[in-house]
N, C-alpha and C positions, 0 to 999 in steps of 0.2 A: 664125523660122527654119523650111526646108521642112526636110519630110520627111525627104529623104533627106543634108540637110545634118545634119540633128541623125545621123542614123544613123550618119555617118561621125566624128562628132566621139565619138559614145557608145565605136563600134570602137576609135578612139584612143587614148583613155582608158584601155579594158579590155585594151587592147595592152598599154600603159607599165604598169600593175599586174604583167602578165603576165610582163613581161622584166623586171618589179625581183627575182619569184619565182624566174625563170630563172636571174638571175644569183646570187642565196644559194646557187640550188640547184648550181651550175657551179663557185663557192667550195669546198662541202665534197665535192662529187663526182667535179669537175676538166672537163679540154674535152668528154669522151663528151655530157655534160647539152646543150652547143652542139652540136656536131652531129645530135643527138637531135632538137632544137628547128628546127635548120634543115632537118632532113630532113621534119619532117613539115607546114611549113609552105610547103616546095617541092611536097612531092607533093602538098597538097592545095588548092595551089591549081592546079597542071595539072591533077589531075583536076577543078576546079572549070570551068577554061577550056574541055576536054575537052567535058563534059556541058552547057555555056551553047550548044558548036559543033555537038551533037549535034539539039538542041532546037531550034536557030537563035533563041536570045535573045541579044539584042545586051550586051556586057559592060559594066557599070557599075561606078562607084568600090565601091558598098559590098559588091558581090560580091568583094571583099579580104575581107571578114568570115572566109571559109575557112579564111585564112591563123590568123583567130584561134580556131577551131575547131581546127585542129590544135597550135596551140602550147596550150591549155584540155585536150586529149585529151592531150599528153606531159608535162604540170603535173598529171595521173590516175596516172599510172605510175611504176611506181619506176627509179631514175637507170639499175640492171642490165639494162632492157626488152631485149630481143633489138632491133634497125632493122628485121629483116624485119618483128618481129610488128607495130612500131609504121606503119609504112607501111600494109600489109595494113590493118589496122586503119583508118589516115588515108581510104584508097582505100574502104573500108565506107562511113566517116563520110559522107563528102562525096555516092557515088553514092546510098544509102540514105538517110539521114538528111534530105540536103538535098537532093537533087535528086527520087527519087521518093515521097518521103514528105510531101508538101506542094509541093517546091519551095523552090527559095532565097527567091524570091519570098512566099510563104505556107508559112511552118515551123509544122510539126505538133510536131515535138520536139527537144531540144535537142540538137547533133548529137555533139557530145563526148559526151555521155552514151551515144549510140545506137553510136558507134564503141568507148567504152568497153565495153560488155553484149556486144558481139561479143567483142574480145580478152578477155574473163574466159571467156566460154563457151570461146571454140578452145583458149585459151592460157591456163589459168587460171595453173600456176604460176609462168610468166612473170611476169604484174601484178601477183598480191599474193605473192611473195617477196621482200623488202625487204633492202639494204646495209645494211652497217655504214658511215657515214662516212667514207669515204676515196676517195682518187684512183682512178679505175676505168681499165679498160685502155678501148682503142679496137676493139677487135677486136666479133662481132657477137656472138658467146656470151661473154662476160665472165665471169672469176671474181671471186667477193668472198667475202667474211665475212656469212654471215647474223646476221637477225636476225630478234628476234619479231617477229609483225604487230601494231600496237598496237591494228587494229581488232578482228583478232580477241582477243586481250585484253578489250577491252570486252566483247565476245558474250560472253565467259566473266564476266563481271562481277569483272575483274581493273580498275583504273587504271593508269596514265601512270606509267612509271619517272620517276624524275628530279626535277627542283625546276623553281620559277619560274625562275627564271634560263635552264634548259634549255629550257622550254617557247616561252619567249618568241623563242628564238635559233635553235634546230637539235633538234629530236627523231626521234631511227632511227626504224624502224619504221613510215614513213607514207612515202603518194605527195610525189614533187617539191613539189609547190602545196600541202601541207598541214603542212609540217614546219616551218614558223615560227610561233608563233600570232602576233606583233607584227607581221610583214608581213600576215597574212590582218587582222588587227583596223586595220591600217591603210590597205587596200584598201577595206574595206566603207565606213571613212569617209568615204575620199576619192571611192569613186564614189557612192557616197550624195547626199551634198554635191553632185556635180555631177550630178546625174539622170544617171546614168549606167546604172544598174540600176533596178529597180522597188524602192524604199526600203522599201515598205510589204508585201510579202514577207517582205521580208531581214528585218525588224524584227518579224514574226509571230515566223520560227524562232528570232530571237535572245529572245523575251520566252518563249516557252514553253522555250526552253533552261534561260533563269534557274530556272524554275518547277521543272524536271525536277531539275534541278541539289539544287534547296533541299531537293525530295523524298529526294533519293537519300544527301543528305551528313550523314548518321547519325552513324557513328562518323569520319570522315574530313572532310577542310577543304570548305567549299563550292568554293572557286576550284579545287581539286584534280580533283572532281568534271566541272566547268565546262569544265576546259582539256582535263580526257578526251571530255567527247560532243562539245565546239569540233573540236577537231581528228582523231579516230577517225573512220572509215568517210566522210575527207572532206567530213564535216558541215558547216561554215562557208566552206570550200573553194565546192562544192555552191552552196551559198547565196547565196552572191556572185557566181558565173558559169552557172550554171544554173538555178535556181528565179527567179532577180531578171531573165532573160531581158527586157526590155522589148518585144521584139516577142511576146511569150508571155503573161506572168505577168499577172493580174487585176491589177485598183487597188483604190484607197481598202479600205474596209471587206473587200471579195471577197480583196484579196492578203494583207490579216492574217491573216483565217480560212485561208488557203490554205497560209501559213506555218505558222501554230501547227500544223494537222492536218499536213505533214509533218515537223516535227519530232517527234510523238509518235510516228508510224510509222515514223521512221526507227530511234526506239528502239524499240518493237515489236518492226520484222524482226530487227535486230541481236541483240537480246537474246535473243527466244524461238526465232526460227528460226536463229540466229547465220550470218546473212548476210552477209559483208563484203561492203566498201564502199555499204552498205544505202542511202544516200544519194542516192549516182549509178546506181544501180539504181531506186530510186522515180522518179526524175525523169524516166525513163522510164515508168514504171506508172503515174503520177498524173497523164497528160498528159488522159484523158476528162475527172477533175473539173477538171484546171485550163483548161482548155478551155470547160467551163459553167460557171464563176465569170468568165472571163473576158467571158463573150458577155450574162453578168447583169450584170457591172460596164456594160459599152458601153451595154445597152440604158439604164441610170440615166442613164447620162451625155448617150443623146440623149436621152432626154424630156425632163430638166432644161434642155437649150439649146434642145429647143422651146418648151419652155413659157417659158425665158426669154428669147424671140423674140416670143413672141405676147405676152407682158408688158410689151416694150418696144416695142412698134408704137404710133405715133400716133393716137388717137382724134380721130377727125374729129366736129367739132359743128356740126349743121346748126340755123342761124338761119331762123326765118319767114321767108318772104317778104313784103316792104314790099306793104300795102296801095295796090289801084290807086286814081288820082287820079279821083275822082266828077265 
């Protein structure tokens, strides 16, 4: 499979996770989450088209990826986001993130995350003030019911209201994309399973999670502990559609190491600096080392197919030549 066949089959994939999230989230918050969704993957693929016409690069299937940058950037957000803020935001993502900061072509960082650090900076109470559960109006400044943030909860070294049951299904207080844990734990699988994301990432933050977890669960259940750093400050969320990047994220041995260290920082910032959504902020910040774990994964990977190049070439045996006839 080329290149850019695999890229759009990965897209696909991380689409359909995308809009299973969509639709929980459109369940308990009503049509505002669709229009949300459809607004940001309209504008960011105009502005995607925009800046390919600006550039004069010719447009290809997997430059659709935009489309999944912005529905990843409004699965950050909580269901109340203003449309202005989120657009604004889409229109950052797409000219910054991916256009001059690499390019679509050569992405330096992951763009939801880059379009996310913008709307917390401008608009911070916009993104983390969280609904209570219910049918939202359509209008652009929306009233609801608040509720806690459950990331900042954690920073305070508070846990997850609620039970497994809650946990698994619908919990307030977190972005669209992070309020199931049974859809995010069934996400990781499925695109795991199909190489959809970089497995060996994903599988760092989730092994040093366990670790953290076991560390922290004193007087409290471990799984209690677990479903708070899973789901707080986006963490698994994060993991699955940002750190697991496949055009990004290091392999083998480089993207374990890469996951365990940002899951430790991610509880660091959270805890000590009590920075919400501490997650999708690093993913941003950690793009130098992941960027040199990534170019030390590549350079193993050629020497190994050099070397097992020159290991499988044909040795040539050279026979005497036959004595002349006296």
């Amino acid at each position: 499979m080329n290149y850019e066949k695999q890229n759009m089959v990965s897209i696909l994939e991380r689409s359909m996770t995308l809009l299973a999230a969509t639709a929980v989230a459109a369940f308990h918050y009503g049509i505002r989450v669709l229009l949300l969704c459809a607004a940001a993957m309209i504008i960011s693929m105009v502005t995607e088209l925009f800046c390919l016409y600006v550039r004069g690069i010719p447009f290809r299937l997997w430059h659709l990826e935009a489309m999944v940058s912005g529905l990843t950037l409004t699965m950050l957000m909580p269901a109340s986001v203003p449309y202005s803020v989120l657009i604004i935001s889409c229109i950052f993502m797409i000219i910054i993130g991916r256009q001059i900061l690499g390019g679509a072509e050569h992405p330096i960082f992951p763009a939801a995350a880059v379009g996310y650090c913008f709307a917390q900076l401008s608009q911070r109470s916009a993104v983390l003030t969280y609904p209570i559960a219910d049918w939202l109006g359509l209008e652009n400044a929306v009233s609801f019911q608040e509720t806690v943030s459950a990331s900042a909860q954690w920073s305070q070294g508070t846990l997850l209201k609620g039970d497994l049951l809650t946990w698994l299904v619908h919990q307030d207080g977190l972005p669209m994309g992070s309020s199931s844990l049974l859809l995010l734990l069934t996400a990781a699988g499925i695109l795991s399973l199909r190489r959809a994301v970089n497995g060996s990432v994903l599988a760092g933050m989730l092994v040093a999670s366990l670790g953290i977890a076991g560390a922290f669960s004193g007087n409290v259940s471990f799984e209690h502990v677990l479903a708070t750093m899973w789901m707080s400050h986006s963490f698994l969320f994060a993991g699955i559609y940002l750190y697991s990047d496949r055009t990004l994220a290091p392999s083998g041995i480089y993207g374990l190491l890469y996951g365990v260290l940002a899951a430790m920082l991610t509880l660091l910032l959270s805890l000590l600096a009590g920075v919400e959504q501490a997650a999708v902020i690093l993913a941003v910040l950690l793009q130098p080392l992941q960027r040199l774990l990534r170019d030390m994964a590549q350079g193993e990977a050629a020497a190994r197919e050099t070397k097992r190049k020159e290991e499988s070439e044909d040795v040539r045996i050279e026979y005497p030549a036959a004595p002349a006839d006296q």
